[in-house]
C-alpha positions in Angstrom: 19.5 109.2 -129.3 18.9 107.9 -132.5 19.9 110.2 -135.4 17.5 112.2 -136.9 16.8 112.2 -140.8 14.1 115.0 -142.8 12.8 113.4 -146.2 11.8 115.8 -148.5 9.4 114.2 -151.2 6.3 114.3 -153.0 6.5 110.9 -154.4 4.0 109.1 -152.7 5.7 105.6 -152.5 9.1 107.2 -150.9 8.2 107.1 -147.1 7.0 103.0 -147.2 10.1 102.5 -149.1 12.6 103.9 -146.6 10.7 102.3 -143.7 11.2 99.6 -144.9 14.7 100.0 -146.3 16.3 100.9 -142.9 13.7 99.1 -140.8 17.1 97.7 -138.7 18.6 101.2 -137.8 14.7 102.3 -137.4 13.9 99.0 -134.6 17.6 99.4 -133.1 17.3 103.1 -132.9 19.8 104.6 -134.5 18.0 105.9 -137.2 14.6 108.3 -137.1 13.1 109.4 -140.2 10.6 112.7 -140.4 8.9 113.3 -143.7 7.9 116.1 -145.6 6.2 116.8 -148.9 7.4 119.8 -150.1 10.2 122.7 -148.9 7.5 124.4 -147.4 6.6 121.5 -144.9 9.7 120.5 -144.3 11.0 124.3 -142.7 7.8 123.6 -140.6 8.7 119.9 -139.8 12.3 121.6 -138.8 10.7 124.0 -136.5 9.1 120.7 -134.3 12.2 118.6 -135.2 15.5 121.0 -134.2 17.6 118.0 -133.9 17.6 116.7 -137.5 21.1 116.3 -139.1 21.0 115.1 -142.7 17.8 116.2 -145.3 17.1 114.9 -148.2 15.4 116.6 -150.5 14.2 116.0 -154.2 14.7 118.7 -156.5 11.0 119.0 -158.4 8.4 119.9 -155.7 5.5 121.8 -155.7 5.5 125.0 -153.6 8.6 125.1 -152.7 11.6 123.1 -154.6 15.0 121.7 -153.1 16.5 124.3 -154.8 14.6 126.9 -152.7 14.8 124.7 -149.6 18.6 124.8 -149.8 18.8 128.6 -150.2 16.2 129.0 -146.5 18.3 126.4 -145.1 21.9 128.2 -146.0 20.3 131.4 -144.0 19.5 129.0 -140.6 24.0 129.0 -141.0 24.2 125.9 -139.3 26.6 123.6 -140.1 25.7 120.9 -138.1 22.7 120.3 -141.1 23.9 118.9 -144.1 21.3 118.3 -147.6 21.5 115.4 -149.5 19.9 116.5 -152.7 18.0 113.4 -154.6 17.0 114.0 -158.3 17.0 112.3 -161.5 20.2 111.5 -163.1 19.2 113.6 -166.0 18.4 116.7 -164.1 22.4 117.2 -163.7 22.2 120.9 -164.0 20.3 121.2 -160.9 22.2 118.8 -159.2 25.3 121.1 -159.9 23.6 124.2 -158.9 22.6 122.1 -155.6 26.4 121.5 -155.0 27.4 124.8 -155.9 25.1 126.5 -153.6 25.7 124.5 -150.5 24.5 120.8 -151.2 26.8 118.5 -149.1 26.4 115.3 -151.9 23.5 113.9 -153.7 21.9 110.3 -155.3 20.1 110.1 -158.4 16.8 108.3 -159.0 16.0 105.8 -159.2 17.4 105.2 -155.7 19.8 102.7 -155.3 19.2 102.4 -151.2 22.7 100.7 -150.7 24.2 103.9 -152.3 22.0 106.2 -149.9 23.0 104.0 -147.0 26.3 105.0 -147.9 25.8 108.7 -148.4 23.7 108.5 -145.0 26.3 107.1 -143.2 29.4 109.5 -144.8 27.1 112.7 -144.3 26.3 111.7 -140.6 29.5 111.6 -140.1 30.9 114.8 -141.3 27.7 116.0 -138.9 28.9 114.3 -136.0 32.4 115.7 -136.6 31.2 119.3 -136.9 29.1 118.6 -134.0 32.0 117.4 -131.9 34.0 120.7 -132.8 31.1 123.0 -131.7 31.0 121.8 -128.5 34.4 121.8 -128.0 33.7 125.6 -129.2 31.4 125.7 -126.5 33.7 124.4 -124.2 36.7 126.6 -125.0 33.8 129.7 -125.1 32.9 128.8 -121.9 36.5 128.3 -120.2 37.6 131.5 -121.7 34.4 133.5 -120.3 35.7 131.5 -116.6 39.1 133.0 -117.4 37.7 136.8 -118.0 36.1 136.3 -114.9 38.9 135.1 -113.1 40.6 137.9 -114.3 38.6 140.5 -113.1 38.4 138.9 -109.7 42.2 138.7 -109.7 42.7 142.3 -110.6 40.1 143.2 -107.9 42.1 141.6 -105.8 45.0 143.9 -106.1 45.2 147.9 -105.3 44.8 149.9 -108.3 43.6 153.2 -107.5 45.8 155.9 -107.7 46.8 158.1 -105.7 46.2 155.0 -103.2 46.4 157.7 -100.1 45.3 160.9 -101.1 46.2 163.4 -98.6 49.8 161.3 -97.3 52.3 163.7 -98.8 54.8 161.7 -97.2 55.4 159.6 -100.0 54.4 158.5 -103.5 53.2 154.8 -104.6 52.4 153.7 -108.4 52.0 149.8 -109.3 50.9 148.1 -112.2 50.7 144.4 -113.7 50.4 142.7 -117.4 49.7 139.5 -117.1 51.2 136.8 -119.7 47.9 134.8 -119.6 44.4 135.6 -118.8 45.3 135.2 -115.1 48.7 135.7 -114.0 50.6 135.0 -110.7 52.2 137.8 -110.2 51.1 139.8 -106.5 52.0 143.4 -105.2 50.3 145.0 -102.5 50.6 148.0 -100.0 48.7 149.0 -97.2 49.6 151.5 -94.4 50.2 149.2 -90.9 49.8 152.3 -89.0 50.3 156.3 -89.4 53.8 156.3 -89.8 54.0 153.2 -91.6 53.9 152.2 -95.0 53.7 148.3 -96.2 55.0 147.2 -99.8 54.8 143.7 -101.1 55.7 141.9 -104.7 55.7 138.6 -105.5 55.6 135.8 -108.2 54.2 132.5 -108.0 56.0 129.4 -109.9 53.9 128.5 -112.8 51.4 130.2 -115.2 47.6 130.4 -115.5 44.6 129.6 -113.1 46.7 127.5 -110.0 49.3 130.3 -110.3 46.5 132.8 -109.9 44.7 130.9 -106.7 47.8 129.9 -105.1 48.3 133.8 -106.0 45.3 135.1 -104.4 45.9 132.6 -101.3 49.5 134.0 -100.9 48.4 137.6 -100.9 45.7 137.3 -98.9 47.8 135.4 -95.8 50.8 138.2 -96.3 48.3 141.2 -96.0 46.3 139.3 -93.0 49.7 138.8 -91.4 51.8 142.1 -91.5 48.7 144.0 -90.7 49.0 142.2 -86.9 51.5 144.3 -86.7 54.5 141.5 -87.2 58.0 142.3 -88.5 58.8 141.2 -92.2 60.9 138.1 -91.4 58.1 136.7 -88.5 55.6 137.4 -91.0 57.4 135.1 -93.8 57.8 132.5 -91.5 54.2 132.2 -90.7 52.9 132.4 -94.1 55.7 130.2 -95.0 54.7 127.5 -92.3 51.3 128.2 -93.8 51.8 127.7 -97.4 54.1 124.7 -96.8 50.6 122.5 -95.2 49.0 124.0 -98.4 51.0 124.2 -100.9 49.4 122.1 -104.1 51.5 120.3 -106.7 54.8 122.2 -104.9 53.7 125.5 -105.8 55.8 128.2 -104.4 56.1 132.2 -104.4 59.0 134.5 -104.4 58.4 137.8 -102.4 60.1 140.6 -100.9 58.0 142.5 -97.8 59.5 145.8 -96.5 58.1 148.2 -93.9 59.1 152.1 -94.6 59.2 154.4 -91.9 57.7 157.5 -93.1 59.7 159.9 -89.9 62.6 158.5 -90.1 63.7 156.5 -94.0 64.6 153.4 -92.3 63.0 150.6 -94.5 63.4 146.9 -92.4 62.2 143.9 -94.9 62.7 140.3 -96.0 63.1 138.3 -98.7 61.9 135.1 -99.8 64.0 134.2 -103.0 62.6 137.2 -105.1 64.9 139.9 -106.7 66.2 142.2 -104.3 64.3 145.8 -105.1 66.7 148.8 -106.6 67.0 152.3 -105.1 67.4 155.5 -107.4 68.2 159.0 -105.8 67.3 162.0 -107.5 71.0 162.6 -109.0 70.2 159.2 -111.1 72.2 157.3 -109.1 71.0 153.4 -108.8 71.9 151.0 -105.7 70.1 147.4 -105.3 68.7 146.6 -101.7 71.1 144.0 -100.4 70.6 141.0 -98.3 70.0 136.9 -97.9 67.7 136.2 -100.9 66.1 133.3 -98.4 63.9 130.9 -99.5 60.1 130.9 -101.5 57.8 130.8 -99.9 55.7 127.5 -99.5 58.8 125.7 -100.8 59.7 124.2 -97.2 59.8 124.8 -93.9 62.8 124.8 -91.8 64.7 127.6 -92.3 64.0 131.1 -90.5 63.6 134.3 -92.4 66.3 136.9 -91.6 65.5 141.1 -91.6 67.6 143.4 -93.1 67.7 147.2 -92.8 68.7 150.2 -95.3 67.9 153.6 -95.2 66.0 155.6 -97.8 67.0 158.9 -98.1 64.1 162.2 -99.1 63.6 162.2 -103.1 64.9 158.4 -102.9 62.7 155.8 -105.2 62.3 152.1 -104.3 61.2 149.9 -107.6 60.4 146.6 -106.7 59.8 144.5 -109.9 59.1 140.4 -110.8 61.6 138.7 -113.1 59.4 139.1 -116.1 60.7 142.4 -115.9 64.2 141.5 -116.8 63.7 138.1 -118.4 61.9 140.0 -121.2 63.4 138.6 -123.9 63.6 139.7 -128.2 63.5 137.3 -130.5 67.6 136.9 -130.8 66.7 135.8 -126.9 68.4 137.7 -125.5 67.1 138.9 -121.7 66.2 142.5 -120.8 68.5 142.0 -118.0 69.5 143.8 -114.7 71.7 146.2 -116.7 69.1 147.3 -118.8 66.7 148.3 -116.4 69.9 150.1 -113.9 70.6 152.3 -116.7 66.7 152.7 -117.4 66.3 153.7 -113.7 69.3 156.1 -114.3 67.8 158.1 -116.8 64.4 158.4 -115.7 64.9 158.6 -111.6 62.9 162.1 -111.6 60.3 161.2 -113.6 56.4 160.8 -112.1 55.8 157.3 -110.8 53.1 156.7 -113.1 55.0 158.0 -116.2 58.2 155.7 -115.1 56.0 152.5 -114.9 54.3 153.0 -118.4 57.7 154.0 -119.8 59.3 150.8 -118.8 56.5 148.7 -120.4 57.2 150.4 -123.2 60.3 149.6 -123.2 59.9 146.3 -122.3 57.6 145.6 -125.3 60.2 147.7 -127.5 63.2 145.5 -126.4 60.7 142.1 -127.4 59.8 143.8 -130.4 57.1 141.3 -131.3 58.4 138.6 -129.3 55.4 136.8 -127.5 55.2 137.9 -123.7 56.0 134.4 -121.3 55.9 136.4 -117.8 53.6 138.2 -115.8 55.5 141.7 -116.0 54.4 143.5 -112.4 56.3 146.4 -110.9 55.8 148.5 -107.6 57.5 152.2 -107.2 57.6 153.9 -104.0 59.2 157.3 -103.7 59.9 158.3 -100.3 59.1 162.4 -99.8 59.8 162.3 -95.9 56.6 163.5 -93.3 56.6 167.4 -93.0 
């Protein structure tokens, strides 16, 4: 499209002396010249012509005057339009009001039309500059509305009203996740399999952003689908594993840890698939890991079979099953958060209310970075087991 240029004259003589001026951008189309009389046409000739990017505009008109024009044109706030102003050389003081109040340059006359081929050319392409970086505006605008959305659909994804079982007195269940990014790839999940049986689920997905937040929801969605069949921890790891592994994009991968809790009887049976191993705090403030083979991600490959494990959790007992942004929190001396840290955190506030615990450790978290820009998701999932009455 050619580029679009407002003339704003009274001089009779202008308009044949531009034609013919630029009659070779004119023919080859890269120029298109609209012309107006006075400021009070030329807002009108805008209003039919929204795609014009350099005015010109003489100084002395009747009606309305450039000076006038600029100010109505500096309330449009576009900045994709740039004035040219065109007055006589001794009319200076205008010409520096012009500038002063928003011109972009200006000529004097008489024109010297090599000069304003010049000034054309320089102002059209500040414009096209300005134009490139609203659209890239757009873009970003757009991409970050995408990533809002993606967000919510991500969070809806995941359980977050608590209680999650009202009624179950067998056991309390509090989880919560900050992202690092708009999206993050961090999962948890729980869902009873039947009456007496509770299933809990975290995981974190290599890699940051939207794939880590598809390959997320994909990952979630197979583990819940599978262990709600009814299918011990370890069989269901190796079918989502043999799943993920024909699937897996760009060698994507997820950590998780999947345990089953017997609400009669304690007895938690689970798997892991390379994600850190859960702690356990009793009521006396005492903290003990969950042991076992770490195993491999998930979606990494597929050869090797997941093992099951079994540990008893005793009445009062809490499980905390966290991702490593947890303990890779790091300050600005980078140093980690660390395992140590969160033991002796676990310590102090094993009696505390689920809910309170989780927002406690964020806290903490964020006080340990103090400042320090957050590079993980940061997810956690508590249980506390209260045994079936």
């Amino acid at each position: 499209m050619p580029e679009k240029i407002l003339v704003v004259d009274d001089e009779p003589d202008l308009e044949s002396l531009i034609l013919q001026k630029f009659r070779k951008k004119i023919r080859e189309e890269e120029y298109e010249f609209v012309f107006a009389t006075n400021g009070l046409e030329a807002l009108t000739k805008l209003l039919e012509h929204k795609d014009v990017g350099v005015i010109l505009s003489d100084i002395n008109m009747p009606e309305m005057d450039g000076l006038t024009l600029l100010a109505k044109l500096n309330e449009l706030q576009n900045p994709a339009i740039k004035t040219v102003m065109v007055s006589a050389y001794g009319d200076m003081d205008n010409i520096r009001t012009a500038m002063n109040n928003g011109a972009y340059d200006f000529v004097t006359k008489p024109v010297d039309f090599a000069d304003l081929a010049r000034t054309i050319e320089k102002t059209l392409n500040e414009i096209n500059l300005i134009r490139k970086s609203l659209q890239e505006h757009k873009q970003l605008v757009a991409i970050q509305h995408d990533l809002e959305t993606a967000r919510s659909i991500q969070l809806g994804i995941l359980p977050k009203t608590f209680p999650a079982f009202p009624g179950r007195d067998e056991f309390d269940i509090y989880a919560a996740m900050e992202a690092a990014k708009e999206v993050g790839g961090d999962l948890y999940d729980f869902f009873m399999i039947d009456h007496n049986h509770l299933g809990i689920v975290i995981g974190d997905v290599s890699g940051k952003g939207v794939p880590a937040a598809i390959f997320m929801a994909v990952s979630r969605t197979l583990i819940r689908a599978t262990a709600l069949k009814g299918q011990s921890p370890a069989s269901c790891f190796n079918y989502v594993n043999s799943l993920l592994c024909v699937e897996s994009v760009n060698s994507m991968f997820v950590t998780a840890f999947y345990g089953i809790l017997d609400l009669t009887t304690g007895e938690l049976v689970y798997a892991n698939a390379g994600h850190n191993f859960p702690y356990v705090t009793n009521s006396a403030g005492e903290v003990r890991p969950i042991e076992g083979s770490g195993g491999i991600p998930l979606g990494l490959m597929d050869f090797k079979p997941y093992e099951m494990h079994t540990t008893t959790i005793n009445p009062g007992d809490m499980i905390l099953l966290y991702t490593d942004g947890v303990t890779e929190a790091m300050n600005k001396e980078e140093e980690l958060y660390s395992e140590e840290r969160l033991e002796k955190f676990l310590s102090a506030n094993s009696a505390a209310p689920l809910k309170g615990l989780t927002g406690n450790l964020f806290a903490e978290i964020h006080s340990y970075a103090n400042g320090m820009e957050q590079s993980d998701d940061i997810t956690t999932l508590a249980v506390r087991y209260i045994k079936k009455a």
